[in-house]
C-alpha positions in Angstrom: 46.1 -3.9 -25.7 47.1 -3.2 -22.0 48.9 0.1 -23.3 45.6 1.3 -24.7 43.9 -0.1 -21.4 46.1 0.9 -18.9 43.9 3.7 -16.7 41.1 0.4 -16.6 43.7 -1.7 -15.4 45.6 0.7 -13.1 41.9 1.6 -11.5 41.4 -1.7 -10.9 45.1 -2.2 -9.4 44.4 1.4 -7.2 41.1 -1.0 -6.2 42.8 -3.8 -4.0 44.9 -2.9 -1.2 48.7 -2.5 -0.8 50.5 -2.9 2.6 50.2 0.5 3.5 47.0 1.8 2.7 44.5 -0.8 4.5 42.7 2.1 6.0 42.0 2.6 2.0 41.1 -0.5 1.3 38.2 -0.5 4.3 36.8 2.7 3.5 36.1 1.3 -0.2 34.9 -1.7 1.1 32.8 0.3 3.6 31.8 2.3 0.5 30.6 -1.0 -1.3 28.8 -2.1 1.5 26.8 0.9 2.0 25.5 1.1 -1.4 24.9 -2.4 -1.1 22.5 -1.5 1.8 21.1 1.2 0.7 19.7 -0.7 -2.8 18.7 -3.5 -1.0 16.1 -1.3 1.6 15.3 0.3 -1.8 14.1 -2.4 -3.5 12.5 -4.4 -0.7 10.6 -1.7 1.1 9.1 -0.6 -2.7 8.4 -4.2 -3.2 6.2 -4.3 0.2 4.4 -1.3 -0.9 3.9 -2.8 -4.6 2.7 -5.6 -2.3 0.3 -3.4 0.2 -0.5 -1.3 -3.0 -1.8 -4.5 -4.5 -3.3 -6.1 -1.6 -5.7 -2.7 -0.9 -6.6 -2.9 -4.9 -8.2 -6.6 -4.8 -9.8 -6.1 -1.6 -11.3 -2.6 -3.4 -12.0 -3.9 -6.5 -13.3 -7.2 -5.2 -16.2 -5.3 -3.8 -16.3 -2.2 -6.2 -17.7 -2.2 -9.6 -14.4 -2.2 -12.8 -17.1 -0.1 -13.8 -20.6 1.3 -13.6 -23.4 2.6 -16.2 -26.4 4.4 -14.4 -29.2 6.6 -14.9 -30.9 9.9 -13.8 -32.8 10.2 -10.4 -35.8 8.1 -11.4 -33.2 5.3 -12.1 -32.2 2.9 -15.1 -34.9 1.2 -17.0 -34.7 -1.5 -18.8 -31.3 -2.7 -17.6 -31.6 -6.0 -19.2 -30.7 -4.6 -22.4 -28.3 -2.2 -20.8 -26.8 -4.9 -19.8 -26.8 -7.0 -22.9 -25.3 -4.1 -25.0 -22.6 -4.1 -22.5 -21.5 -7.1 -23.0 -21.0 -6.8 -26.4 -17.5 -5.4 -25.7 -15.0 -7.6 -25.6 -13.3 -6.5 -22.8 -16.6 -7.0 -20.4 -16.1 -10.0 -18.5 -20.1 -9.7 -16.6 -22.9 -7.3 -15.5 -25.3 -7.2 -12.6 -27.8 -5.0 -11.7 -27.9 -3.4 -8.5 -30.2 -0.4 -6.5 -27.9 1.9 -4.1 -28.6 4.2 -1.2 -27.8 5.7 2.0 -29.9 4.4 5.1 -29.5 3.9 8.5 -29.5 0.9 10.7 -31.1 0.6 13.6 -31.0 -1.9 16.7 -32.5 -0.5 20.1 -30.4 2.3 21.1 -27.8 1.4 18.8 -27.9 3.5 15.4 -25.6 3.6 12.5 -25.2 5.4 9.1 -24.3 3.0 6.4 -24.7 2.4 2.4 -27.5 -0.1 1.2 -27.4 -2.1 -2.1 -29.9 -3.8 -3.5 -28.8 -6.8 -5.5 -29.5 -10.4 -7.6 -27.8 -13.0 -5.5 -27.4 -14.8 -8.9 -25.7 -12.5 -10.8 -23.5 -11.2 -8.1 -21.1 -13.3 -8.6 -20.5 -11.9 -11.3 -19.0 -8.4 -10.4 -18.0 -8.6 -7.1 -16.0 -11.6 -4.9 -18.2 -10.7 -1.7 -19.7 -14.5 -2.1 -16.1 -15.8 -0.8 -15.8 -13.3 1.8 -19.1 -14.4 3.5 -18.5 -15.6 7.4 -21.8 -16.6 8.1 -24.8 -17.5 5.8 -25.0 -17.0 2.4 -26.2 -14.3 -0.8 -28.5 -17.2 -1.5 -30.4 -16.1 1.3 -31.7 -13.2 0.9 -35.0 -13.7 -1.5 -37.3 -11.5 -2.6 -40.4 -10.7 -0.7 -38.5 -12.1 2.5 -36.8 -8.6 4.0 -33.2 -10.6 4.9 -30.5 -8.5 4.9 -26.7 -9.3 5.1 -24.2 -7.0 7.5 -20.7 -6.2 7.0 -18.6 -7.8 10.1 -17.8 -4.5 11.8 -21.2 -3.0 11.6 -22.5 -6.2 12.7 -20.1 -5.9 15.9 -21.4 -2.1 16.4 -24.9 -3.3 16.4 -24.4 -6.4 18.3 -26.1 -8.4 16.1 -26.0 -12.1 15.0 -27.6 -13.8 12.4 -31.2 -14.9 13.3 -31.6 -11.1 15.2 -33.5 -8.3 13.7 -32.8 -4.8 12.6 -34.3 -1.7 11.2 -33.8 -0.2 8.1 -34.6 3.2 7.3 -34.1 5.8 4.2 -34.5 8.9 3.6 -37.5 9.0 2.2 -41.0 10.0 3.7 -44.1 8.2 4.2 -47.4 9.9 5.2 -49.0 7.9 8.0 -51.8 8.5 10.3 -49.1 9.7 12.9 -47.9 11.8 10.6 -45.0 12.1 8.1 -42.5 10.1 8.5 -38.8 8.1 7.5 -39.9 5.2 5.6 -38.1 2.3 7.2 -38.8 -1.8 7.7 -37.7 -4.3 9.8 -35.2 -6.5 8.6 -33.9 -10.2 8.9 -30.0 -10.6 9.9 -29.1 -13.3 7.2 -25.9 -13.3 7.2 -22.8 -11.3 7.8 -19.4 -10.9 5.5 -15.8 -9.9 6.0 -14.0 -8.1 2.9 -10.8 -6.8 5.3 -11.8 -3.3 4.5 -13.2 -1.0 7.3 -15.0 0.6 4.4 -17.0 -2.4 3.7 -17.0 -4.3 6.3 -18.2 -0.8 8.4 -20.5 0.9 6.0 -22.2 -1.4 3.8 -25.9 -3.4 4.2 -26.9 -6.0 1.1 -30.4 -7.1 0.5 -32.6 -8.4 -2.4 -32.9 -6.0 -5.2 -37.0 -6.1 -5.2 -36.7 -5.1 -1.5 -34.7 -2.2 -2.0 -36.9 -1.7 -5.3 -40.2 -1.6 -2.8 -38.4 0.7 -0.5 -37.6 3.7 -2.8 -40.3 2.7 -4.7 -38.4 2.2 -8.3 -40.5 -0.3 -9.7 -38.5 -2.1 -12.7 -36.0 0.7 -12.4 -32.5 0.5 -10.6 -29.5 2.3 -9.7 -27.6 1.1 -12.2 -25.4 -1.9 -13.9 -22.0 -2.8 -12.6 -19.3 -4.2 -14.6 -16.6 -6.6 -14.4 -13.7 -6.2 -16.8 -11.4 -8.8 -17.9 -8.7 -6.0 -17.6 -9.2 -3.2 -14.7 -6.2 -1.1 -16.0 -7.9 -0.5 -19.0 -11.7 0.7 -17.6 -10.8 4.3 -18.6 -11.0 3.2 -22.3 -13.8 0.8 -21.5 -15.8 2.7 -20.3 -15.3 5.3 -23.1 -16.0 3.1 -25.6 -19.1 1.8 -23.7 -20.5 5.3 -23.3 -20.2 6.2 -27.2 -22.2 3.0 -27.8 -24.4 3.7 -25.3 -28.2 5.1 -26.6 -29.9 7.4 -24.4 -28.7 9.5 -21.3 -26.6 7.1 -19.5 -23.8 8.2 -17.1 -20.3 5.8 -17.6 -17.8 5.9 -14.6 -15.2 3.5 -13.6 -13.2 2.5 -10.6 -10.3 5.1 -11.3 -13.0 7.9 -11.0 -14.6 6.6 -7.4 -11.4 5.5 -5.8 -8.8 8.1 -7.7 -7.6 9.8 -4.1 -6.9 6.5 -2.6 -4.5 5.9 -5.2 -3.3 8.6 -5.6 -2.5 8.5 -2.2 -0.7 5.6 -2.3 1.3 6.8 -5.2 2.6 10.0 -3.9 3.5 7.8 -0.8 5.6 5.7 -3.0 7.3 8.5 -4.5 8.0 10.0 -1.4 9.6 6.7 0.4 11.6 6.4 -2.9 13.4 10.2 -3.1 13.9 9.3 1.1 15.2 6.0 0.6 17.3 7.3 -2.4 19.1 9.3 0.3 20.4 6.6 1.6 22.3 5.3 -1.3 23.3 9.2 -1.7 24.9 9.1 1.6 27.1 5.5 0.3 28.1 7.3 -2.6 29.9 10.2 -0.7 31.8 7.6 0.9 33.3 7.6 -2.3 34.2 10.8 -2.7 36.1 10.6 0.3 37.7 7.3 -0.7 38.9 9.0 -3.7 39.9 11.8 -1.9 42.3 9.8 0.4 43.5 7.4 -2.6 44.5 10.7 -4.8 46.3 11.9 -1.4 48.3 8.7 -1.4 49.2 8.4 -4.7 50.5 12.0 -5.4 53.7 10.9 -6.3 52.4 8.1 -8.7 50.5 10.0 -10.6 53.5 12.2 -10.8 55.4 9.6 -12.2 52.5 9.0 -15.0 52.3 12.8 -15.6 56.1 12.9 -16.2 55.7 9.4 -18.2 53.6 10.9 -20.8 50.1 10.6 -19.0 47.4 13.2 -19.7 45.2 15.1 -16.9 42.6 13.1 -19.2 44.0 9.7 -18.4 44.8 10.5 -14.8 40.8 11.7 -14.4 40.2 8.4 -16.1 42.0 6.4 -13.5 40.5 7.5 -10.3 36.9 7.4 -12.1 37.5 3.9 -12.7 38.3 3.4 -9.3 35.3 4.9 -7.9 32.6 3.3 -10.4 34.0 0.1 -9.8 33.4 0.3 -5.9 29.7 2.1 -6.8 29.7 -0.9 -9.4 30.1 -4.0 -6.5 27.7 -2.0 -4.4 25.0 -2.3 -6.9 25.3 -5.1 -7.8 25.6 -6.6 -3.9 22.6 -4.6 -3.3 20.1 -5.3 -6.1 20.8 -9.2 -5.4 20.4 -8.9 -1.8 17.3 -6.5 -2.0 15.3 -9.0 -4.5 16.2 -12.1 -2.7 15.0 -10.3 0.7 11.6 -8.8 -1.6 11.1 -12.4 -3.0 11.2 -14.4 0.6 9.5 -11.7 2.9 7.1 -13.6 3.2 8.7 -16.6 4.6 11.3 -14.3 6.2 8.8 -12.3 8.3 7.4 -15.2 10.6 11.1 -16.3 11.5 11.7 -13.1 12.8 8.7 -12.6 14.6 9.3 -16.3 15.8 12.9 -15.0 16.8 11.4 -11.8 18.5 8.5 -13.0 20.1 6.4 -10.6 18.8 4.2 -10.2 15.7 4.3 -7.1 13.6 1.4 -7.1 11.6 -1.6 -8.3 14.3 -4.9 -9.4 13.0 -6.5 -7.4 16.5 -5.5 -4.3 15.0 -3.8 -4.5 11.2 -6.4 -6.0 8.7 -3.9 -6.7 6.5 -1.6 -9.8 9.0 0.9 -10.8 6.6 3.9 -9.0 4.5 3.3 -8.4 1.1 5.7 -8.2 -1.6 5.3 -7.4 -5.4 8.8 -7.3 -6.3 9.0 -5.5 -10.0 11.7 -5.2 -12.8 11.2 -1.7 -13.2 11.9 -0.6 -10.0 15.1 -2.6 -9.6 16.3 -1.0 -13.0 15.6 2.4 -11.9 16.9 2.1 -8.7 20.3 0.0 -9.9 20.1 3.2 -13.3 20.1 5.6 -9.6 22.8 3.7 -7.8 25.3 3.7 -11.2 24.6 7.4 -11.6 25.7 8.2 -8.2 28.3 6.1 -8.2 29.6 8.0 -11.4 28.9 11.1 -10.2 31.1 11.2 -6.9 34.0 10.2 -8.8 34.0 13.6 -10.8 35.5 15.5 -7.9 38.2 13.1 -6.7 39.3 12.5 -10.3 39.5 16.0 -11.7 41.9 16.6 -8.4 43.7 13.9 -9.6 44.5 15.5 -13.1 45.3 19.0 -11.4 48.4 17.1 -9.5 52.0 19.1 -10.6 54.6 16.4 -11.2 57.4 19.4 -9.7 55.0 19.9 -6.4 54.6 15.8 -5.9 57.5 14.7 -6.3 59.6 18.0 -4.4 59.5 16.0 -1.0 59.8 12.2 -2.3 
């Protein structure tokens, strides 16, 4: 067995260190180490931005519709039934109306563009998580008939509002008066104001009652549209095809990956990207190998002279140095990929000792909206990057090794 074994077990012996060739030894080690490193900031800076990547699509999705049916111009009609015949697929989890707009906002001087949506308090629950996000008052407040409306938290800040003040609301839409034509707009009660943690929410978005907005563009029964709630976002693309082959009439169908595709896209390309620099880093460890194997073939010149003369083939020599070298890209990985998960699964915790130890705070709530660390550590990102880490490994051993094999016994051993 160890005859048919023996360039396993004389890589292995070429691994540990004799007396003379400690330099060696620590430049495999060093090898090790650095692969070790560079798998572990592989894994737990993907698994932050699996985290941040996460993070960003609640807060989204919390307030955006899974998915949407609308009409033309004059609106939906009917959306009851719209609404019913939605939710005879499976995969619908609720539906709520809603009427949506651009307006501006108005307090004395202070103006601002923003988006205005007209919904049921009741069945906004439904679709949407803004209840929990509220930081003053409630949806329950704003009634029909009553002209309340609800601010996000940093238009309320640009306005300099608080709930009990008033503001104007205006569209852009005309209304012939006796001074003339002009924007139709109506004074508004500040009912309440909400904090999502997105600046494009909390920034550009008004909510009142949906027969307010109704009596503002003048819809009538109509509406914008029904939103959705899925009890699986990853699959509103086939939702909402399935929904707009069952749906009569001429009824537009998006869903969330049409209206927010360049975000995440964005965010995908930026993973890539940190992945193929990262990946760099474990490159760099792995020509420490080379060089390792360089040295060790240098050293043992007249060994593998002795094996050559033994019998050995350039085959069996190559093999011998290879194992070498994948066993130190081995250890790396393997020191890597369970320090990078145990660092991805205790961020978290991790984070606040260090800004405890540092005295400063790296995410602040001033300026980041986002104050803590996320992490989403995933299996298939520590199998491709281990898969990357092996293959590297392997690779730099196909120099050193094939030097190996091209060693003449006569020119080794002429000075021994």
């Amino acid at each position: 067995m160890k005859a048919r074994y023996y360039e396993l077990l004389l890589g292995l012996r070429y691994t540990r260190a004799k007396r003379r060739n400690h330099f060696i030894s620590f430049i495999s080690l060093a090898s090790m180490l650095g692969i070790g490193l560079g798998v572990a900031t592989l894994i737990v800076v993907l698994s932050v931005m699996n985290g941040f990547e996460k993070e960003l699509r609640s807060r989204i999705l919390g307030m955006a519709s899974h998915a949407t049916i609308s009409g033309n111009s004059e609106g939906l009609p009917d959306w009851p039934s719209v609404a019913a015949m939605a939710m005879r697929n499976g995969k619908v989890a609720g539906t709520a109306p809603y009427i949506e707009g651009e307006a501006l906002v108005k307090v004395g001087p202070e103006i601002s563009g923003t988006v205005m949506r007209g919904i049921l308090p009741e069945e906004e629950a439904k679709v949407s998580e803004i209840g929990v996000h509220m930081q003053s008052g409630s949806l329950t407040d704003l009634r029909p008939g009553e002209f309340n409306i609800v601010l996000g938290f940093e238009l309320a800040q640009q306005l300099g509002v608080v709930p009990g003040e008033k503001v104007d609301l205006m569209i852009p839409q005309l209304s012939v008066t006796p001074a003339g034509v002009l924007p139709r707009f109506r004074r508004f009660n500040v009912v309440g104001v909400f904090r999502i943690g997105m600046y494009e929410f909390d920034r550009g978005l008004v909510l009142i009652h949906m027969a307010d907005a109704a009596a503002l563009y003048r819809l009538g029964d109509n509406v914008t549209g029904v939103r959705l709630k899925l009890n699986d976002l990853f699959q509103a693309p086939k939702v909402a095809r399935e929904i707009a082959e069952a749906t009569p009439g001429a009824f537009f169908v998006s869903d969330w990956t049409r209206s927010h595709a360049n975000f995440f896209r964005a965010v995908a390309t930026e993973k890539t990207v940190m992945f193929l620099i990262l990946s760099m880093l474990v490159g760099i460890a792995a020509f420490n190998i080379v060089s390792t194997l360089v040295m060790v073939v240098q050293d043992k010149q007249a060994d593998i002279a002795i094996l050559r003369t033994l019998g050995a083939t350039p085959r069996s020599i190559m093999a011998v140095f290879m194992v070498q070298g994948s066993v130190i890209g081995v250890i790396g990985t393997v020191v890597g990929v369970s320090l990078g998960v145990l660092l991805a699964l205790n961020v978290q915790t991790l984070v606040p000792l260090l800004e405890a130890a540092t005295g400063r705070q790296f995410l602040s709530p001033d300026i980041y909206y986002i104050s803590d660390l996320p992490s989403d550590l995933k299996l298939a990102d520590v199998v491709q990057i281990s898969i990357l880490s092996l293959a590297l490994g392997l690779l730099s051993t196909l120099y050193p090794a094939w030097r190996a094999s091209r060693v003449q016994p006569a020119e080794a051993l002429r000075y021994e």
